[in-house]
The first five atom37 places (N, CA, C, CB, O) and aatype in JSON, in Angstrom:
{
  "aatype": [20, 20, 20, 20, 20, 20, 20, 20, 20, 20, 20, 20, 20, 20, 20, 20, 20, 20, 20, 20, 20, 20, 20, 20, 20, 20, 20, 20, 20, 20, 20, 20, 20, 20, 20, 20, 20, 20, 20, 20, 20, 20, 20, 20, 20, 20, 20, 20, 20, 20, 20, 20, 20, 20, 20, 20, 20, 20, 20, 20, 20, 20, 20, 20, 20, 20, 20, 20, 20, 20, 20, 20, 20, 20, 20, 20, 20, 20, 20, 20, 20, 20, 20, 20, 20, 20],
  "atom_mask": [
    [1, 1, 1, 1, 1],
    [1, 1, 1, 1, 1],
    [1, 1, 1, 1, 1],
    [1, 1, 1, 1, 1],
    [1, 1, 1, 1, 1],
    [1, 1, 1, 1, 1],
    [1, 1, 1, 1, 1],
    [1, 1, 1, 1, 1],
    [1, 1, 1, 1, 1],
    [1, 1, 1, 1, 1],
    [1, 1, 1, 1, 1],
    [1, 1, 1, 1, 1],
    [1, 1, 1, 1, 1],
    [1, 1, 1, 1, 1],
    [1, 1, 1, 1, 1],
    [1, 1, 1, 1, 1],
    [1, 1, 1, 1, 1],
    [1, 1, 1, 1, 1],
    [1, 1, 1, 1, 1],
    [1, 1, 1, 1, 1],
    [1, 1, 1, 1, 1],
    [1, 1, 1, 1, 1],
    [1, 1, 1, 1, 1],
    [1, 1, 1, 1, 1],
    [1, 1, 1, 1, 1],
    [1, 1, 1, 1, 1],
    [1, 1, 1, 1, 1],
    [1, 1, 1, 1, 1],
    [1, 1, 1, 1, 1],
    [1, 1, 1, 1, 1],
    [1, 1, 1, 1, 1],
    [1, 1, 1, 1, 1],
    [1, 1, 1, 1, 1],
    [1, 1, 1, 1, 1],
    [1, 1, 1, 1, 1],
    [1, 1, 1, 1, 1],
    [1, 1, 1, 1, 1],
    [1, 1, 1, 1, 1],
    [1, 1, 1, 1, 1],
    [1, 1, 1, 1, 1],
    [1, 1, 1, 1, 1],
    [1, 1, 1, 1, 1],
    [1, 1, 1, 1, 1],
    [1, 1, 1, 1, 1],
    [1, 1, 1, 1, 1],
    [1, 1, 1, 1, 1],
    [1, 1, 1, 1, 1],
    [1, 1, 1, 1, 1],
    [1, 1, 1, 1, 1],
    [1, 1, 1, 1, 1],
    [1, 1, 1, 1, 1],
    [1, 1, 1, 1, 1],
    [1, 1, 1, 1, 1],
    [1, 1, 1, 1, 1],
    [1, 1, 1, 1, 1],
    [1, 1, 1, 1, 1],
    [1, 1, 1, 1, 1],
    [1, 1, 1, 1, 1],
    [1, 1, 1, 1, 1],
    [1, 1, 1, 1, 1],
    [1, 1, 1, 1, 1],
    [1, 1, 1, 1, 1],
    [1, 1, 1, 1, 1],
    [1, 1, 1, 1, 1],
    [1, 1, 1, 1, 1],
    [1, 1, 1, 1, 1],
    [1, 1, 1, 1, 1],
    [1, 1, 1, 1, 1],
    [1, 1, 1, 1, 1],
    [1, 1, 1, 1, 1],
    [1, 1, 1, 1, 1],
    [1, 1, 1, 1, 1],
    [1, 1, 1, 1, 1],
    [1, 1, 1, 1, 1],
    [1, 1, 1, 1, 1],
    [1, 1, 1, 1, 1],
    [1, 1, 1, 1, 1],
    [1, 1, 1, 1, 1],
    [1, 1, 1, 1, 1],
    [1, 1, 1, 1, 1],
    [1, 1, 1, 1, 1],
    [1, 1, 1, 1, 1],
    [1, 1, 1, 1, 1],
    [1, 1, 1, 1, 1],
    [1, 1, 1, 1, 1],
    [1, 1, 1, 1, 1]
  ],
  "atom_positions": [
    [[54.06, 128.87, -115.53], [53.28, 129.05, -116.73], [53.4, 130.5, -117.17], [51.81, 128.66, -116.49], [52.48, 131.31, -117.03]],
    [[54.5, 130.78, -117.69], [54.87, 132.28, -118.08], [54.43, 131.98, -119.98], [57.05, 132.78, -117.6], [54.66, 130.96, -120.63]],
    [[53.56, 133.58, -120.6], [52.64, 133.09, -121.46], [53.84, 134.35, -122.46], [50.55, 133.28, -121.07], [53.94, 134.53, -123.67]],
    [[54.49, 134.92, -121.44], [55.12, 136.36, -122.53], [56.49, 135.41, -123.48], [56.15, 138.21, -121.15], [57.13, 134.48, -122.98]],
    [[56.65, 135.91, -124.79], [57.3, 135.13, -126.08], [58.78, 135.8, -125.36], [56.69, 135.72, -128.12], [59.17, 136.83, -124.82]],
    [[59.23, 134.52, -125.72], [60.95, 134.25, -125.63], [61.41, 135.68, -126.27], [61.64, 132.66, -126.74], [60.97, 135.98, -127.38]],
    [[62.43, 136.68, -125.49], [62.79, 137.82, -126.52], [63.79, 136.97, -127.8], [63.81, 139.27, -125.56], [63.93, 135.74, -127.82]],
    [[64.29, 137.73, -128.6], [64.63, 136.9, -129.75], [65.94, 137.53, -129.48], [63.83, 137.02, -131.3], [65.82, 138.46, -128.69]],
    [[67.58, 137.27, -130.02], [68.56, 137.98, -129.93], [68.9, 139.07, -131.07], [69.47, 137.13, -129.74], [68.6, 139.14, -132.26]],
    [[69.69, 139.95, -130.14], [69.57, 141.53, -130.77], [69.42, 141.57, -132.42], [71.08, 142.47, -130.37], [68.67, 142.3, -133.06]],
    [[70.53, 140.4, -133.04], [70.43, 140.4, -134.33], [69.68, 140.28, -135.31], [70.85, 139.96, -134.54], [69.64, 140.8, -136.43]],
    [[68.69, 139.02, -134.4], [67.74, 138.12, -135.4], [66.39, 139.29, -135.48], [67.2, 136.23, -134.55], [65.66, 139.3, -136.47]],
    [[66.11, 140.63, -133.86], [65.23, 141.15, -134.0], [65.45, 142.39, -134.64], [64.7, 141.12, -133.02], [64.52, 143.2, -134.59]],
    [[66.76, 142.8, -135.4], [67.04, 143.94, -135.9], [66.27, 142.98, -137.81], [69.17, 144.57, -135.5], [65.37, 143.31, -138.58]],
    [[66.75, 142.41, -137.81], [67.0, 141.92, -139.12], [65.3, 141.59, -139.51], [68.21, 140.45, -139.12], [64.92, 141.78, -140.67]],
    [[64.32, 141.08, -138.44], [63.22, 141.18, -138.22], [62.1, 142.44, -138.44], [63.38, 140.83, -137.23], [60.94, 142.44, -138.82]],
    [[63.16, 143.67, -137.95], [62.43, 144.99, -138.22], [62.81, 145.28, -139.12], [62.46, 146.02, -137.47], [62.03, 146.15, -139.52]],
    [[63.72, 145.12, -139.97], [64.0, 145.28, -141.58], [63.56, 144.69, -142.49], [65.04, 145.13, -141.95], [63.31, 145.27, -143.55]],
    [[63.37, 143.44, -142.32], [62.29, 142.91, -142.98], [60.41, 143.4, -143.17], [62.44, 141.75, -142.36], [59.59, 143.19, -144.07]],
    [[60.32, 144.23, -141.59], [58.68, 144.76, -141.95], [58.93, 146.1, -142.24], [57.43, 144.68, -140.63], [58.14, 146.8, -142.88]],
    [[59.99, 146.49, -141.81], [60.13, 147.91, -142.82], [59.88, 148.07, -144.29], [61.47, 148.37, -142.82], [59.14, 148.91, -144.82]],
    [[60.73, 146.97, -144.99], [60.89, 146.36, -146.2], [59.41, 146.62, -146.92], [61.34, 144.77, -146.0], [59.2, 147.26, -147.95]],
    [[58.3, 145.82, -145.93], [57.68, 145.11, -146.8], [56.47, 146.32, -146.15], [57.63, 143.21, -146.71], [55.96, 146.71, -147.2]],
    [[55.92, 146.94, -145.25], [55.49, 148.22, -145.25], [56.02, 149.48, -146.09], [55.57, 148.48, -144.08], [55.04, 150.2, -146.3]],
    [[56.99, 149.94, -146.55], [57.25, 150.45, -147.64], [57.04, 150.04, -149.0], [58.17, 150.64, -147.52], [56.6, 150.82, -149.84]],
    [[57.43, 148.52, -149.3], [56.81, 148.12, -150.57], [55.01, 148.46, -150.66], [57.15, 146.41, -150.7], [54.51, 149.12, -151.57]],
    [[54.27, 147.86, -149.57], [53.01, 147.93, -149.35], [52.19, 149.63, -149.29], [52.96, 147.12, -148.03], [50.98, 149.83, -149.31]],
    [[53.22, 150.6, -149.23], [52.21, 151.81, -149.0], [52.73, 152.46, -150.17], [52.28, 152.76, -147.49], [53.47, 152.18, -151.11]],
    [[51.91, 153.64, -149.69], [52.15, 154.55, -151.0], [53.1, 155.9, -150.69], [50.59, 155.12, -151.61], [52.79, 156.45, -149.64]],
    [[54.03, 156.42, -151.32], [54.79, 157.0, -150.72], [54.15, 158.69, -150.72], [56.15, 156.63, -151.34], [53.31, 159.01, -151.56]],
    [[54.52, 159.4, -149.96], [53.54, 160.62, -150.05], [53.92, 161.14, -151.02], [53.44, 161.61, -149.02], [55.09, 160.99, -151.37]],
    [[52.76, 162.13, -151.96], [53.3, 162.62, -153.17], [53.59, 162.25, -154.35], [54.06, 162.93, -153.03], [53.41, 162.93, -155.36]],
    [[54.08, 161.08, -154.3], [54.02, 159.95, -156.09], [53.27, 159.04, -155.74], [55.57, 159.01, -156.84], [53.34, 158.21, -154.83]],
    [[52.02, 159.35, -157.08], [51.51, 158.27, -157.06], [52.22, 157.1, -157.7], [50.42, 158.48, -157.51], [53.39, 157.08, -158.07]],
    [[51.07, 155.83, -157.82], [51.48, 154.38, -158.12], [51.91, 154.51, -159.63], [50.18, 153.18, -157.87], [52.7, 153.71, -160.13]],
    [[51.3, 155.71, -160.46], [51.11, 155.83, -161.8], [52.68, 156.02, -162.4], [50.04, 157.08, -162.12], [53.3, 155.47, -163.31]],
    [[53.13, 157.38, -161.16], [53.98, 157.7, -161.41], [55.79, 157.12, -161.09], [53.52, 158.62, -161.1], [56.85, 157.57, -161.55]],
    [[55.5, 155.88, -160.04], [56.36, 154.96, -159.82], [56.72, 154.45, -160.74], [56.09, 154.2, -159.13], [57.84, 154.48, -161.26]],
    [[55.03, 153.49, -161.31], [55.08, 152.32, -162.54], [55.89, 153.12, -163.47], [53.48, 151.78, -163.31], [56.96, 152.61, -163.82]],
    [[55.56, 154.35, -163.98], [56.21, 154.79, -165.2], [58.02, 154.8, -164.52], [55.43, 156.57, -165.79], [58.86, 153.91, -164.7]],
    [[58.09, 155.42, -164.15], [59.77, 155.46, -163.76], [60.23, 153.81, -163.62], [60.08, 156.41, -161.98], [61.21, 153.63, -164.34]],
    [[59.91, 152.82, -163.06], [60.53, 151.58, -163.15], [60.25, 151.01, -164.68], [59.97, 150.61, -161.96], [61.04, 150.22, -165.2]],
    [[58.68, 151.62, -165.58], [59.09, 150.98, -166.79], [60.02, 151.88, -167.39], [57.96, 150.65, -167.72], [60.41, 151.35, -168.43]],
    [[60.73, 153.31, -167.18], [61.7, 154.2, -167.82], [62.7, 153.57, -167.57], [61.82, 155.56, -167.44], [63.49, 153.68, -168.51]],
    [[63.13, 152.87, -166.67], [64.26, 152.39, -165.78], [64.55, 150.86, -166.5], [63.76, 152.31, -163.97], [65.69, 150.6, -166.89]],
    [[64.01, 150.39, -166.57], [63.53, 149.09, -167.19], [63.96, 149.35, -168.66], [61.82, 148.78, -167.0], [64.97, 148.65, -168.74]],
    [[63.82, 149.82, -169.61], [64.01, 149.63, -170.89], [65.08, 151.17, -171.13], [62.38, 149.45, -171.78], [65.08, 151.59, -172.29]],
    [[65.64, 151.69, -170.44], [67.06, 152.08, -170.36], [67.96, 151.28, -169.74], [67.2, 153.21, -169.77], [68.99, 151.71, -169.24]],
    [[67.6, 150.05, -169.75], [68.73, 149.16, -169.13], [69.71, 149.42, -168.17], [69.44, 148.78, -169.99], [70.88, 149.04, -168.19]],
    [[68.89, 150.44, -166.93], [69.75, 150.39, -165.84], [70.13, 149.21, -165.16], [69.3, 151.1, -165.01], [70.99, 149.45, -164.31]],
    [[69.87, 148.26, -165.21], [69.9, 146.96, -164.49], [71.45, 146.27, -164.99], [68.4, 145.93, -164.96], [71.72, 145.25, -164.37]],
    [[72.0, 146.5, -165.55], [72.97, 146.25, -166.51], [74.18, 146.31, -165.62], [72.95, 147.26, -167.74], [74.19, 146.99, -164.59]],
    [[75.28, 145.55, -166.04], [76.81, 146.12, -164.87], [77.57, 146.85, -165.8], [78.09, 144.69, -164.1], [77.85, 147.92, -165.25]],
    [[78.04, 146.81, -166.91], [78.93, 147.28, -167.63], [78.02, 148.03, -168.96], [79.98, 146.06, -167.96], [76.83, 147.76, -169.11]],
    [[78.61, 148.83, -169.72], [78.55, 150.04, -170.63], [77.53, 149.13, -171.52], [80.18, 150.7, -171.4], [76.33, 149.38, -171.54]],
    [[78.25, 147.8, -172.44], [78.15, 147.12, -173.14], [76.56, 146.26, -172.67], [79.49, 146.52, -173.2], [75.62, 146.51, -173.43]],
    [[76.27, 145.4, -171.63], [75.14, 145.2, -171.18], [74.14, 145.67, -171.06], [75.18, 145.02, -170.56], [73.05, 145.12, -171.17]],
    [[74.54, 147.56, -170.65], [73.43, 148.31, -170.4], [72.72, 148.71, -171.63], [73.78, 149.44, -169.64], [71.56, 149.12, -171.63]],
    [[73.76, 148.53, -173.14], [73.25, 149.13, -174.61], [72.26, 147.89, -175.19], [74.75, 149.47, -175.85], [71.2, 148.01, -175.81]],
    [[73.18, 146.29, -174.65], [72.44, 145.51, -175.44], [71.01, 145.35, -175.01], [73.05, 144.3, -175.53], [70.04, 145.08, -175.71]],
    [[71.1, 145.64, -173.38], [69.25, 145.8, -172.95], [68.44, 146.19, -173.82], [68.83, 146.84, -171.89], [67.58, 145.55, -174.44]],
    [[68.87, 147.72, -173.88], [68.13, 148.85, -174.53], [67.78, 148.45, -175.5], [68.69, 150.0, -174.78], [66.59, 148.42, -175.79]],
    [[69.3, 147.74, -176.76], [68.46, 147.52, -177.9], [67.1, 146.35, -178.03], [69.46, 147.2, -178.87], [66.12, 146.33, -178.78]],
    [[67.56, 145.42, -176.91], [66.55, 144.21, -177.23], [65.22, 144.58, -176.55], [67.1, 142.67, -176.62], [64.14, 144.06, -176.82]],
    [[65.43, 145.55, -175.6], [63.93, 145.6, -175.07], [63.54, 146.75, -176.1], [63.68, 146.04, -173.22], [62.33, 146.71, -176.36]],
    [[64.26, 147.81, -176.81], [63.27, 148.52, -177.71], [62.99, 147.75, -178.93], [63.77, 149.88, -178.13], [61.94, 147.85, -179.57]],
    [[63.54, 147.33, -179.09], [63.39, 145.94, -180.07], [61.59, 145.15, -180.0], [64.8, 144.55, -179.28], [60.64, 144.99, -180.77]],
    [[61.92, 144.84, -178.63], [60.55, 143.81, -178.27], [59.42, 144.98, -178.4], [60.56, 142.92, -176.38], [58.29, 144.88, -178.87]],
    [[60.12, 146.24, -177.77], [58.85, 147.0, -177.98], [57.89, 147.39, -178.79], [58.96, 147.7, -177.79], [56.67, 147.43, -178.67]],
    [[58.9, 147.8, -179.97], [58.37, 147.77, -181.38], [57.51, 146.67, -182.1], [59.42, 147.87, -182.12], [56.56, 146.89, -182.85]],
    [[58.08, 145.27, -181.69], [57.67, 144.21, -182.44], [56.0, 144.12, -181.67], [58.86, 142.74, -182.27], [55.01, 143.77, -182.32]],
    [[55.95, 144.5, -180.17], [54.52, 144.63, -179.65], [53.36, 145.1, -180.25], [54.53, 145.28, -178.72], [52.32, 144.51, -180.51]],
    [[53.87, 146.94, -180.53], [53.19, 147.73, -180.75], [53.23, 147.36, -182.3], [53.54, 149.0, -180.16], [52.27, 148.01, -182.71]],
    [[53.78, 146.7, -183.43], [53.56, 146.6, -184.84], [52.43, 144.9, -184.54], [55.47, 146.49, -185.96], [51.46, 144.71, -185.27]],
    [[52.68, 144.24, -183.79], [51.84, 143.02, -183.85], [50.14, 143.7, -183.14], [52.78, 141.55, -182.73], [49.01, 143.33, -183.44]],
    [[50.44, 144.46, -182.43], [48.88, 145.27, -181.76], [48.61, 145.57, -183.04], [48.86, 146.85, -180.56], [47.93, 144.82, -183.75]],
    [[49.12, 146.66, -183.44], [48.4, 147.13, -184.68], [48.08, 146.14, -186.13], [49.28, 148.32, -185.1], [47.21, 146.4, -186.96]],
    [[48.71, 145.36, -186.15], [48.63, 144.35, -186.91], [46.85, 143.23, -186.27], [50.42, 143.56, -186.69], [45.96, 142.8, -187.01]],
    [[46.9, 143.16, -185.38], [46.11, 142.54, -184.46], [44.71, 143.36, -184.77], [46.74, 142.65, -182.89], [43.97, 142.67, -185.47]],
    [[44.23, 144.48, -184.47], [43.63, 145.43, -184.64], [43.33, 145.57, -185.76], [44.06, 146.25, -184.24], [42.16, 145.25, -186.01]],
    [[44.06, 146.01, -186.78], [43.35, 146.02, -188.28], [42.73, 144.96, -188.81], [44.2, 146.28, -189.29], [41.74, 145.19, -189.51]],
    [[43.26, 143.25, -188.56], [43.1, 142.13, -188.75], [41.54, 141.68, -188.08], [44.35, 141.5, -188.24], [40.74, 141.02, -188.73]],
    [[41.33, 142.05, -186.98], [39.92, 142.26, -186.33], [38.71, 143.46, -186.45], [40.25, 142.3, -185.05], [37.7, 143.84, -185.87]],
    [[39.35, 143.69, -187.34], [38.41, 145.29, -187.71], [37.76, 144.73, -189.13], [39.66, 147.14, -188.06], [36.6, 144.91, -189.5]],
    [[38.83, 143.99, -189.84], [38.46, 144.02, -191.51], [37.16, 142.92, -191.25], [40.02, 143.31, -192.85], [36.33, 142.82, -192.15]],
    [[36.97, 141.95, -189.77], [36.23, 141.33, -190.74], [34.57, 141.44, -190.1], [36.87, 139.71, -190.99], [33.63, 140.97, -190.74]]
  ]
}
């Protein structure tokens, strides 16, 4: 009646500690930047269409997400005056 867990093999427990590395780094806060200052850099990152593979992909991002952006911020304000007048 041995109660200690089966060791796991070298691979499965490397790949195991990369996985809680993973997800303890997603989970904390890194010293020095805050959360504020993350969010802003992934939304900078985000609508410069780094995500993109080629020249051409990375422009059409840009235009469609500044695109959407605009159409946001003109429907807010649209939204806003429309709830004010009455």
């Amino acid at each position: 009646m041995n109660d200690k867990p089966k060791p796991l093999p070298v691979d499965e427990n490397a790949r195991e500690a990369r996985r809680i590395l993973e997800r303890v780094d997603r989970e904390s806060e890194t010293i020095g930047t805050s959360s504020l200052a993350r969010n802003v850099e992934r939304a900078k990152n985000h609508f410069a269409g780094n995500d993109g593979e080629d020249a051409i992909e990375r422009w059409g991002k840009r235009i469609g997400r500044g695109l959407s952006l605009l159409a946001f911020v003109v429907l807010a304000i649209w939204l806003f005056n429309f709830l004010t007048r009455q």
